[in-house]
MOPAC internal coordinates of N, CA, C and O (Angstrom, degrees):
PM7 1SCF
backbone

  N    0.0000 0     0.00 0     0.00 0    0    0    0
  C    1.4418 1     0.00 0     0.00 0    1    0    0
  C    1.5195 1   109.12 1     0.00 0    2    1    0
  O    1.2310 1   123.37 1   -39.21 1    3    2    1
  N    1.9175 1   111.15 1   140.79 1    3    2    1
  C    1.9085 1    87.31 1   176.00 1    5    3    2
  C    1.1604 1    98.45 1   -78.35 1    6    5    3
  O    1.2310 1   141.81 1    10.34 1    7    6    5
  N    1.4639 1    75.27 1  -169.66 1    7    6    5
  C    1.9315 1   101.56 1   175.99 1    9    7    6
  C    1.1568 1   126.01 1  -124.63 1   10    9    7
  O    1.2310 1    93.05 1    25.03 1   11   10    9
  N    1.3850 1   163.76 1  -154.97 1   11   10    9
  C    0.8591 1   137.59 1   179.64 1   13   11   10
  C    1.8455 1    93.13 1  -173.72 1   14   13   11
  O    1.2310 1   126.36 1   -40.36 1   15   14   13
  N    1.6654 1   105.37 1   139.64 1   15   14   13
  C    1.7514 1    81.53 1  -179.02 1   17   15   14
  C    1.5167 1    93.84 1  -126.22 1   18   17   15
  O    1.2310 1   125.91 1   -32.79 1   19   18   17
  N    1.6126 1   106.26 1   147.21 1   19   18   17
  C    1.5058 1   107.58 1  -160.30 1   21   19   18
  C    1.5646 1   112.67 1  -112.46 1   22   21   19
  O    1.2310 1   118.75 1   -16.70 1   23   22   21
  N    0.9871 1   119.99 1   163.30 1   23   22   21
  C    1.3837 1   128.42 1  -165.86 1   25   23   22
  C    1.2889 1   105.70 1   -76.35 1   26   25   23
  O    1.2310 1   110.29 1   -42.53 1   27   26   25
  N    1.1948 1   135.84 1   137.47 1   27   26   25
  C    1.3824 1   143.81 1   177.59 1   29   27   26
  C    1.8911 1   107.91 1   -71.14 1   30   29   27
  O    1.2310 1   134.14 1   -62.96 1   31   30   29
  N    1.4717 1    90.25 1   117.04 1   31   30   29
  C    1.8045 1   112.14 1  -161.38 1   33   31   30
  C    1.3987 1   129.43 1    89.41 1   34   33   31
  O    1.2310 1   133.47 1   172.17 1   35   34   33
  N    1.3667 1    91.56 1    -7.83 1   35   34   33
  C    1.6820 1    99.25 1   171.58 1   37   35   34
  C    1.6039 1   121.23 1   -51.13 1   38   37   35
  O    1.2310 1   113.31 1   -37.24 1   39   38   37
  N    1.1864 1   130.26 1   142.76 1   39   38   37
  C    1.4240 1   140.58 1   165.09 1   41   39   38
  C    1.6073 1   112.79 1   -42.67 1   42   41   39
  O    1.2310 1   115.68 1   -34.83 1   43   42   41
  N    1.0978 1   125.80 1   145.17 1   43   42   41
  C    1.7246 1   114.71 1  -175.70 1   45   43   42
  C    1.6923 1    88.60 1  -159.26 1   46   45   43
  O    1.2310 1   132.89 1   -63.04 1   47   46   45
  N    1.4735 1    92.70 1   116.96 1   47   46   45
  C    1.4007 1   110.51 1   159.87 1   49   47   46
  C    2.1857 1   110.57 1   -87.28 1   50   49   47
  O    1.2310 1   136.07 1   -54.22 1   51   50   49
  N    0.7605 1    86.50 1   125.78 1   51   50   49
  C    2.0582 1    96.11 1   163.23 1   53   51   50
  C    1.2783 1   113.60 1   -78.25 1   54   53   51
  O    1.2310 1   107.92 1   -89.13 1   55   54   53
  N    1.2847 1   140.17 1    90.87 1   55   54   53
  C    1.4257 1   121.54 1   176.70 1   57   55   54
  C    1.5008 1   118.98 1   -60.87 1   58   57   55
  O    1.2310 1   112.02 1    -2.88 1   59   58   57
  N    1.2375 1   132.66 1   177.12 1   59   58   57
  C    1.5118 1   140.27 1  -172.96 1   61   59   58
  C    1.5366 1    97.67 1  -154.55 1   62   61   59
  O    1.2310 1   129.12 1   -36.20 1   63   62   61
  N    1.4264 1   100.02 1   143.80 1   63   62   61
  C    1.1796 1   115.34 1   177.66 1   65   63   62
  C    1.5570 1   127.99 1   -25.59 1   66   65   63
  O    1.2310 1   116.59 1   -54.16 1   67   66   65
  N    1.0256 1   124.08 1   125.84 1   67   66   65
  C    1.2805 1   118.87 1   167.63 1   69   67   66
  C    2.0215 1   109.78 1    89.98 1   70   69   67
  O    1.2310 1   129.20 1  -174.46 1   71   70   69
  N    1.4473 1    99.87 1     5.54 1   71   70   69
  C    1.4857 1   104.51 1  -162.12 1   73   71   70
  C    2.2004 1   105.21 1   -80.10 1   74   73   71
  O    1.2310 1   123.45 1   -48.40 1   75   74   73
  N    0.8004 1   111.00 1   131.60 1   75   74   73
  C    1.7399 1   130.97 1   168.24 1   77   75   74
  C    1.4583 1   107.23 1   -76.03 1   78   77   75
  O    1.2310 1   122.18 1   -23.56 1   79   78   77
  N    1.6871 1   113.43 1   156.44 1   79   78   77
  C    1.5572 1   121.16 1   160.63 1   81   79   78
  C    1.8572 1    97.21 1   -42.94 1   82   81   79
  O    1.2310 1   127.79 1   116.96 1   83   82   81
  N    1.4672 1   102.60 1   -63.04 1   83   82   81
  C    1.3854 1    99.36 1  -145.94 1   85   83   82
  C    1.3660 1    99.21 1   -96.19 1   86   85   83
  O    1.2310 1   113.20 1  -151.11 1   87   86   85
  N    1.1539 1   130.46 1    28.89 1   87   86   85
  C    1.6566 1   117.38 1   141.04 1   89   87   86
  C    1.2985 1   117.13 1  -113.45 1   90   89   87
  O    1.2310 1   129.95 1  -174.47 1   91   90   89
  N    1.4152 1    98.42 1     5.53 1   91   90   89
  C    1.5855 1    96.16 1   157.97 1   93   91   90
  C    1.5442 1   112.94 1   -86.83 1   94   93   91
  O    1.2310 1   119.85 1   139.33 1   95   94   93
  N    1.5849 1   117.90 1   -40.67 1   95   94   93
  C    1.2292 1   107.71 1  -178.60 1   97   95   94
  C    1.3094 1   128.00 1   -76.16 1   98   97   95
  O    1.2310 1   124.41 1  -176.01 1   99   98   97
  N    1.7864 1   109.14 1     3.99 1   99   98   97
  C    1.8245 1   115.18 1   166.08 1  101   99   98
  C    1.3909 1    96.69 1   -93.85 1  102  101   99
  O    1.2310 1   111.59 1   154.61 1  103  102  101
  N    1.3110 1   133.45 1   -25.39 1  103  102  101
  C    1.7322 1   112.62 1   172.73 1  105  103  102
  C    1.3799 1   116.59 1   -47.29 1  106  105  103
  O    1.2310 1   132.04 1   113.27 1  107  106  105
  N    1.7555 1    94.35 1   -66.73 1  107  106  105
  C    1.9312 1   111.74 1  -162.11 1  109  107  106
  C    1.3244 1   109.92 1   -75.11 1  110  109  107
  O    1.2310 1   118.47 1   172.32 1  111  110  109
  N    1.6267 1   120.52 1    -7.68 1  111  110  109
  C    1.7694 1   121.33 1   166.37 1  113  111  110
  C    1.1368 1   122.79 1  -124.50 1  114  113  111
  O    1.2310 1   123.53 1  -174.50 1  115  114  113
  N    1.5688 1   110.84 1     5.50 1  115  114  113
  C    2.0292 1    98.48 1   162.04 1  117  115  114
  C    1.8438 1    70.91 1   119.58 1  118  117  115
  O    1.2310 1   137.18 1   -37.12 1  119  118  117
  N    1.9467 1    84.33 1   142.88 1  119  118  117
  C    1.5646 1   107.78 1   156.52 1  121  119  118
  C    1.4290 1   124.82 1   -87.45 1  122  121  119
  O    1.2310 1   128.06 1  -147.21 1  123  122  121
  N    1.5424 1   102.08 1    32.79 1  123  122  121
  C    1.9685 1   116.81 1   171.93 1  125  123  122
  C    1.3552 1   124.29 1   -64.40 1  126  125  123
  O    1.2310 1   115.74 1   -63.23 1  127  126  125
  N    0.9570 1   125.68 1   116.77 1  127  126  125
  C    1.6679 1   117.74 1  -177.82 1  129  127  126
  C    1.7970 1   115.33 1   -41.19 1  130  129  127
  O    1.2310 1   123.80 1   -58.11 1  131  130  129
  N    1.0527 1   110.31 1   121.89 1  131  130  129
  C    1.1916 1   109.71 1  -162.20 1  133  131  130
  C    1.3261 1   146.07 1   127.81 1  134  133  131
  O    1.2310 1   129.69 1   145.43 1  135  134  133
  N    1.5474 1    98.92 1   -34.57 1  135  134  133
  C    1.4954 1   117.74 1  -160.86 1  137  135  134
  C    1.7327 1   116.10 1   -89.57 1  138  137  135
  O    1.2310 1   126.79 1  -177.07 1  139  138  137
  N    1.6742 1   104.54 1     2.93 1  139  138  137
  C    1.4314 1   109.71 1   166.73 1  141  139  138
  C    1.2720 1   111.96 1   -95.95 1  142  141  139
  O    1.2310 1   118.28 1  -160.49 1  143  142  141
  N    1.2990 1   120.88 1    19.51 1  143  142  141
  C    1.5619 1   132.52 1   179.76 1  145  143  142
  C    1.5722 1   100.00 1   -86.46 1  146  145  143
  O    1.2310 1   119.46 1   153.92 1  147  146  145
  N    1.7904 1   118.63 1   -26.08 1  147  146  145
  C    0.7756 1    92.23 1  -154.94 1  149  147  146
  C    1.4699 1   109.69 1  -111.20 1  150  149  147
  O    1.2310 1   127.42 1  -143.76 1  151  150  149
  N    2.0356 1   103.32 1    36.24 1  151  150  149
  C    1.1521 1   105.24 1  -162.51 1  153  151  150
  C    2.1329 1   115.07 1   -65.10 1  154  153  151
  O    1.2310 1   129.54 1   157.71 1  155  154  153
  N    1.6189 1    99.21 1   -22.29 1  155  154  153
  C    1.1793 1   111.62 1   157.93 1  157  155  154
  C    1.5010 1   137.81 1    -6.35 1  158  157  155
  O    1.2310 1   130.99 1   124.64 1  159  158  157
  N    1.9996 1    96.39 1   -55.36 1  159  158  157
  C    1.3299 1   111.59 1  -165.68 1  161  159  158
  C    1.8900 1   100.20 1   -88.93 1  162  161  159
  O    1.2310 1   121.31 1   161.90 1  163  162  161
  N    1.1894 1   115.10 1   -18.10 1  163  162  161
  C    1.6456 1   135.66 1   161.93 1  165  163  162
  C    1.6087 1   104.22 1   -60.52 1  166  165  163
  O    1.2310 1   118.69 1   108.49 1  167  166  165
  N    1.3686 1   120.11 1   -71.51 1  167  166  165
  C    1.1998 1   100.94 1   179.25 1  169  167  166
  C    1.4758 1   133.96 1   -71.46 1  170  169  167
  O    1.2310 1   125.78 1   171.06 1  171  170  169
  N    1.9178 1   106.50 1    -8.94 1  171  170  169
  C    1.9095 1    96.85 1   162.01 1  173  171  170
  C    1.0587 1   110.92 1   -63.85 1  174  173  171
  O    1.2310 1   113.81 1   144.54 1  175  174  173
  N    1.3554 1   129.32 1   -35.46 1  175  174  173
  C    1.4871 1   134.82 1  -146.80 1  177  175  174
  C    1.2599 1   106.52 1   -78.50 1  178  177  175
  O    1.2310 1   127.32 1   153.10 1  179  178  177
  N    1.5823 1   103.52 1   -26.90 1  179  178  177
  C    2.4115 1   106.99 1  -163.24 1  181  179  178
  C    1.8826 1    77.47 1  -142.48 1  182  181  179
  O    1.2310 1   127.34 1  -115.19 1  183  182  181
  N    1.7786 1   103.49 1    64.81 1  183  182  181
  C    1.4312 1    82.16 1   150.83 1  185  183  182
  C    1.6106 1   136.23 1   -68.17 1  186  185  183
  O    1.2310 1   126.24 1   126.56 1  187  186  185
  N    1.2473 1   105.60 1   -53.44 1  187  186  185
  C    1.3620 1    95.45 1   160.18 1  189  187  186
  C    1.5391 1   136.42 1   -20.79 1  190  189  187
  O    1.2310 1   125.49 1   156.07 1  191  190  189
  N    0.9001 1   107.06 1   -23.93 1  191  190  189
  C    1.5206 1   100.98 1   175.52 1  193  191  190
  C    1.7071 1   107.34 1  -116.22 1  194  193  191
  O    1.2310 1   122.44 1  -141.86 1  195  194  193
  N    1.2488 1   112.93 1    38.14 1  195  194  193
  C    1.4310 1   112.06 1  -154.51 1  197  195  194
  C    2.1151 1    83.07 1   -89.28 1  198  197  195
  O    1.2310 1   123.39 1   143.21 1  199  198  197
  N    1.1371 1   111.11 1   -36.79 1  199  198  197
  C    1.4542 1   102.22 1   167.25 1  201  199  198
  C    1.5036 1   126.35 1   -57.57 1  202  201  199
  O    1.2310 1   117.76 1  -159.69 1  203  202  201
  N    1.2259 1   121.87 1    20.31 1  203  202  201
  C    1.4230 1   118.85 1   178.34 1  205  203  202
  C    1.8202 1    99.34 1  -115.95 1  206  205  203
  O    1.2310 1   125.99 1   -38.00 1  207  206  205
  N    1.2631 1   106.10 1   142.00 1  207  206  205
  C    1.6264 1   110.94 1  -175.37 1  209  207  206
  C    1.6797 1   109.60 1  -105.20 1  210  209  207
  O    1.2310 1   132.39 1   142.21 1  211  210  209
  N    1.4580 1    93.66 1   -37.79 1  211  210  209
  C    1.5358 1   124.93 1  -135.11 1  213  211  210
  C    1.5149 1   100.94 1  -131.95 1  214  213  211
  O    1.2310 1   114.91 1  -100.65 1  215  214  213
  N    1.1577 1   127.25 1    79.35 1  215  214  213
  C    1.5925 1   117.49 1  -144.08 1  217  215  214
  C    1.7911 1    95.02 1  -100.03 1  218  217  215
  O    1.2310 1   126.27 1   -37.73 1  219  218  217
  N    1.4689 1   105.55 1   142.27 1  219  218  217
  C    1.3923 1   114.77 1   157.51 1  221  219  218
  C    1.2236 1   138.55 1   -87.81 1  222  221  219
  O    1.2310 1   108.01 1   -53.86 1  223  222  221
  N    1.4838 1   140.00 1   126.14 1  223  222  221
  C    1.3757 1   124.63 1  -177.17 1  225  223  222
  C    1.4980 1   132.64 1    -2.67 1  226  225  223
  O    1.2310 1   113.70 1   -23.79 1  227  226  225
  N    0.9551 1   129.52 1   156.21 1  227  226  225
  C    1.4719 1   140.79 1   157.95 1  229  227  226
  C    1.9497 1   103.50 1    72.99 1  230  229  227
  O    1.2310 1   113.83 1  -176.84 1  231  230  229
  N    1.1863 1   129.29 1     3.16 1  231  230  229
  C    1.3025 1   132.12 1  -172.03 1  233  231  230
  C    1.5575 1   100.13 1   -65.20 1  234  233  231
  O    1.2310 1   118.97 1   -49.49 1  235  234  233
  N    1.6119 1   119.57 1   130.51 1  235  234  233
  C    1.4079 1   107.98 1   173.75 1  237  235  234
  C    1.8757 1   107.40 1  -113.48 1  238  237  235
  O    1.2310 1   132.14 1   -47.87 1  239  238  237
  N    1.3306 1    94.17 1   132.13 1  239  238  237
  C    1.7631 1   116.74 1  -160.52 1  241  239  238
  C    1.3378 1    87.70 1  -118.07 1  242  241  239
  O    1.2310 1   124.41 1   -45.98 1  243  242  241
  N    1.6610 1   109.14 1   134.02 1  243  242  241
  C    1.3173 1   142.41 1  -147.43 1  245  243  242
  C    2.0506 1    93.87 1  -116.18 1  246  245  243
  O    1.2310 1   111.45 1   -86.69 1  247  246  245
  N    1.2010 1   133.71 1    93.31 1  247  246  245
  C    0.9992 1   143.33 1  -155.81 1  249  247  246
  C    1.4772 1   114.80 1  -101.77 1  250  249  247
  O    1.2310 1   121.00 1   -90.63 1  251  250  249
  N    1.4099 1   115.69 1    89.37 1  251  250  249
  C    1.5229 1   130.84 1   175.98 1  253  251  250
  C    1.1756 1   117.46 1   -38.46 1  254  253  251
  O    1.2310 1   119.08 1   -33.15 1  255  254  253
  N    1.3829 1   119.35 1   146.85 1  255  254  253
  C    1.4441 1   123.84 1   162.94 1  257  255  254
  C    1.3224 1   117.09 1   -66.57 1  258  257  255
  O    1.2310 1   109.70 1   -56.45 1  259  258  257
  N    1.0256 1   136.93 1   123.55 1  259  258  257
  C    1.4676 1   133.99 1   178.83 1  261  259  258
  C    1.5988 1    96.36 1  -147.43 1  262  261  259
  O    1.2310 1   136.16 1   -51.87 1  263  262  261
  N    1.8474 1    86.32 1   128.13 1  263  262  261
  C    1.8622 1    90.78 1   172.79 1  265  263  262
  C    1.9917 1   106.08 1   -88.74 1  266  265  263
  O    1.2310 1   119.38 1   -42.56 1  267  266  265
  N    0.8164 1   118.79 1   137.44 1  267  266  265
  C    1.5812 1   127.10 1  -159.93 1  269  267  266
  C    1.9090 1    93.61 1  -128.30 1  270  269  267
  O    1.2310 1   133.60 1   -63.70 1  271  270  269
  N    1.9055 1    91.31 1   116.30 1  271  270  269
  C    1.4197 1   101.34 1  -168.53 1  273  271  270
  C    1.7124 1    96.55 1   -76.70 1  274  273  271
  O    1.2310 1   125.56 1   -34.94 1  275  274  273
  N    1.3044 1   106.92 1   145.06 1  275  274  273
  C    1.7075 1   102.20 1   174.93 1  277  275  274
  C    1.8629 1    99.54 1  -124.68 1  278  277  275
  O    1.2310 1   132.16 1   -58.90 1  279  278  277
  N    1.1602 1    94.13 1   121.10 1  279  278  277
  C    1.3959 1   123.08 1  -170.90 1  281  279  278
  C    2.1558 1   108.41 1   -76.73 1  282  281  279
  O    1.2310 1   128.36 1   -80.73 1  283  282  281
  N    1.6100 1   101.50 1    99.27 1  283  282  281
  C    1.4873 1    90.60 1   175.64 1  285  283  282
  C    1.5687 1   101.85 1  -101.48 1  286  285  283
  O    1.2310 1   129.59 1   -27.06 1  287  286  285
  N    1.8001 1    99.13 1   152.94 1  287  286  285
  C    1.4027 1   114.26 1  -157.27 1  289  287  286
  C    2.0567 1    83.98 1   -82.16 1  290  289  287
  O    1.2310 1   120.80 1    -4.32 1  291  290  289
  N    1.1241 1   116.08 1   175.68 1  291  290  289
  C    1.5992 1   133.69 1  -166.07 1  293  291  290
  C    1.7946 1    83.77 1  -171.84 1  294  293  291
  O    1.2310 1   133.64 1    -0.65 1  295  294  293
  N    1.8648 1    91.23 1   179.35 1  295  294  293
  C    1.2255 1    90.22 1   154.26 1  297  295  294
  C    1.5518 1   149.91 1   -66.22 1  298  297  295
  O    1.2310 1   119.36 1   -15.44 1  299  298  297
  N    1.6784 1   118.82 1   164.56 1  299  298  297
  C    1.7225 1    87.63 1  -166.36 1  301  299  298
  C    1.2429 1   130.64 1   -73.32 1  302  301  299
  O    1.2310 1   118.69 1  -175.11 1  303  302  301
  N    1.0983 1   120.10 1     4.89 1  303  302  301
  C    1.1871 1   126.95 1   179.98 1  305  303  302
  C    2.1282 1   111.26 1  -102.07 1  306  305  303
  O    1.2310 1   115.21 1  -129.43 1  307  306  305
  N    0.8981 1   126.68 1    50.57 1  307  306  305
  C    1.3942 1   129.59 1  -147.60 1  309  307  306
  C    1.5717 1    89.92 1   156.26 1  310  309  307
  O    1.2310 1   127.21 1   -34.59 1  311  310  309
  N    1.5147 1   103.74 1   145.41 1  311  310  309
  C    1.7140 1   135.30 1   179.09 1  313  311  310
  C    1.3299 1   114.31 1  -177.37 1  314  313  311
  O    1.2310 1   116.68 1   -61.59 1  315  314  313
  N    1.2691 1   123.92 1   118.41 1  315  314  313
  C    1.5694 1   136.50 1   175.97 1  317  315  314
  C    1.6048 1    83.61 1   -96.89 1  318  317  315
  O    1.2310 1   139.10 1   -15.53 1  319  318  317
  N    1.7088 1    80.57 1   164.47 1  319  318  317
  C    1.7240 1   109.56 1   155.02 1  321  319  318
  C    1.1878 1   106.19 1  -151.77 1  322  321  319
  O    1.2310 1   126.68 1   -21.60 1  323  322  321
  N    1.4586 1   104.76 1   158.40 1  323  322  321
  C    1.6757 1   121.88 1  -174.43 1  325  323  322
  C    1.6719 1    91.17 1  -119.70 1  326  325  323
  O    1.2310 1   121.49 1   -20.07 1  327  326  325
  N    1.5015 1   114.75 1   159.93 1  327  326  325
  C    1.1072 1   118.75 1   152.69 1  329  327  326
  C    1.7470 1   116.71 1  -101.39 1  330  329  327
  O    1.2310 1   106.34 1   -13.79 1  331  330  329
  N    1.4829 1   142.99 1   166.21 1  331  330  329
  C    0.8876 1   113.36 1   148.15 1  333  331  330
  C    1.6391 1   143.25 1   -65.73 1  334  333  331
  O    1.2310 1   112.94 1    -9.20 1  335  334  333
  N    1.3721 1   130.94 1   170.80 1  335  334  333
  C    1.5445 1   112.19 1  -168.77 1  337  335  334
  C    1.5978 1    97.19 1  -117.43 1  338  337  335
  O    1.2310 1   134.91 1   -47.65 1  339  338  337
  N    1.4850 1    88.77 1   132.35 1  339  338  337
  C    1.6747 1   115.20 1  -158.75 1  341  339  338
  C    1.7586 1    91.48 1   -67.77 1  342  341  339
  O    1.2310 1   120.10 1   180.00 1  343  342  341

């Protein structure tokens, strides 16, 4: 299996059995519609492990900064977004 060596303070996901790119990337960025789109920015970050589909326990995943727009409802015709503040 690779390995991957991580930056000191970096974000670190633990995988668990049975875990995917993109249910890892709806854990570590919100259960928002959408947010397994951005499993992408997961696999630049831990290429090395970009050959794993199907992940086994104990895998440590290196967790990007990503600002994640959160969509408040208004009327339907009208939709803001906020970003979060860095």
């Amino acid at each position: 299996m690779a390995s991957i060596t991580l930056p000191l303070g970096a974000r670190v996901y633990v995988s668990v059995q049975d875990d995917w790119w993109d249910t890892i990337a709806m854990r570590v960025y919100g259960m928002q519609r959408g947010n397994e789109h951005l499993m992408y920015r997961l696999i630049e970050a831990n290429y090395p492990l970009r050959d794993i589909s199907h992940f086994p326990a104990g895998v440590a995943v290196q967790v990007p900064e990503v600002n994640v727009a959160t969509e408040i409802p208004l009327v339907p015709w009208k939709v803001s977004l906020l970003e979060p503040q860095s």
